[in-house]
N, C-alpha and C positions, 0 to 999 in steps of 0.2 A: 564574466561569470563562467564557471567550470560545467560542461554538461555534464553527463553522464560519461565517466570514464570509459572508453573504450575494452578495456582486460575487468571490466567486472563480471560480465555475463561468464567470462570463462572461472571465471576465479569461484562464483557462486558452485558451479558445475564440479570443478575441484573437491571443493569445500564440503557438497552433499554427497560427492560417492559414497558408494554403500551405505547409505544412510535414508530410511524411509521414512521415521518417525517422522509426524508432520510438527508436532510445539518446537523439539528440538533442531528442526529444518526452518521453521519460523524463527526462530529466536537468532541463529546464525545468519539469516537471511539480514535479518534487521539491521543484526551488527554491521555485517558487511557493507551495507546502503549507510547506513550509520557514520562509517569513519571512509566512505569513499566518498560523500556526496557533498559539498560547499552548501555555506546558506538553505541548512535545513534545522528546523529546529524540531520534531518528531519524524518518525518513519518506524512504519508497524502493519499490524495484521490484524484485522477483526476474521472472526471464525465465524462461520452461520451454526447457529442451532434451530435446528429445525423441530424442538420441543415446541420453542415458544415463538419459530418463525423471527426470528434479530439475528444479527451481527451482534459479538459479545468479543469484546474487547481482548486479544492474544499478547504473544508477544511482540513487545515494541522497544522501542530506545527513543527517551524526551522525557518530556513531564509528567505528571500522571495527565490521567485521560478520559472521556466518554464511555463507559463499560457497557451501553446497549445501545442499538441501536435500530431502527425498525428498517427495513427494505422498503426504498422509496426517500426518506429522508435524510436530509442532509447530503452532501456529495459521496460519503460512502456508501449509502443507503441508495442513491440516484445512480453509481455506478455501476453496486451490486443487481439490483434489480432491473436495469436496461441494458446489461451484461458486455458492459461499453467502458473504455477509457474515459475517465473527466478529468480535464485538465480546465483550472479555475484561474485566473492570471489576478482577477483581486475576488473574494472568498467574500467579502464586506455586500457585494453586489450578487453573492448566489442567494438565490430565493429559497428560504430553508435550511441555510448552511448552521451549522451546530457549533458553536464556539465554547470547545474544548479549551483551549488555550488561543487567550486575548491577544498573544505577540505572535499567532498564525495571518497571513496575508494570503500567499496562494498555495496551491494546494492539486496534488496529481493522486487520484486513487485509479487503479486499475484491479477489476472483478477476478473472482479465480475460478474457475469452473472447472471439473476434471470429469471427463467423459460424458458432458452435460452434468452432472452436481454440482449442485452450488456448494465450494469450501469457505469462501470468502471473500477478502478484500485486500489488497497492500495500499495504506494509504501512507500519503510524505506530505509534509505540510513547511511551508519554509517562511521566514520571516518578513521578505522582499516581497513585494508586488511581481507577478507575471514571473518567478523564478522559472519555471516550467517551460521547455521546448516541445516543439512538433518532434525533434530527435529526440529527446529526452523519455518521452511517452512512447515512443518506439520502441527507443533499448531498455525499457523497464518491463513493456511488454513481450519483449522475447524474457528477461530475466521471470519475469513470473510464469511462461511458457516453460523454461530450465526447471523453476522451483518443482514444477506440478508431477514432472517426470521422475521426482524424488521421492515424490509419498505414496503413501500405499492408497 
């Protein structure tokens, strides 16, 4: 199994200069995890709205998907809200897990905060049991470190 490519974090950094807009920084983000990542079958972004207090479903690449979400539920929800990495090695065994899509097994969401705000979430979800590294969750969290530097 392929970790997380080593030239992604730079290639994302590439890819957003000059560029602030956050959908359109999402959307390229996605892709990029998208067609660099093996054995994943979504990879996307929940956005916080803090009208109604959820995560609401951004841009992503998979299948369709969960369009709300509350803070606290489910592992985007548990990631967002305890402002921590979760990495799930079987998803089947998270207590609360939200099964969006039946051929997801584990699952890496990492929270995005920008100057203390909460923006949201990058979740990856992959088909395999335990896809997910102790590396992999690292260089995803400098990559969403990279992303945050891009938006306004």
């Amino acid at each position: 199994m392929q970790n997380v490519p080593d030239l992604v974090n730079q290639q994302l950094n590439a890819l957003l200069q000059d560029e602030t807009d956050m959908v359109a920084n999402m959307a390229n983000a996605a892709a990029l995890l998208n067609v660099s990542l093996d054995q994943i079958n979504w990879v996307g972004f929940y956005r916080y709205n803090s009208e109604n207090n959820e995560l609401i479903l951004g841009p992503f690449q998979g299948n369709v998907a969960c369009m709300h979400i509350k803070p606290g539920n489910g592992v985007c929800g548990t990631a967002f809200s305890e402002k921590r990495a979760v990495r799930v090695a079987d998803v089947h065994k998270f207590a609360g897990h939200i099964a969006c899509d039946a051929a997801s097994k584990s699952e890496l969401v990492i929270p995005i905060y920008k100057e203390n705000q909460p923006i949201g979430v990058l979740d990856i979800d992959s088909p395999i049991l335990d896809r997910f590294s102790e590396k992999d969750e690292a260089k995803l969290s400098q990559f969403v470190d990279i992303f945050i530097k891009h938006i306004d």
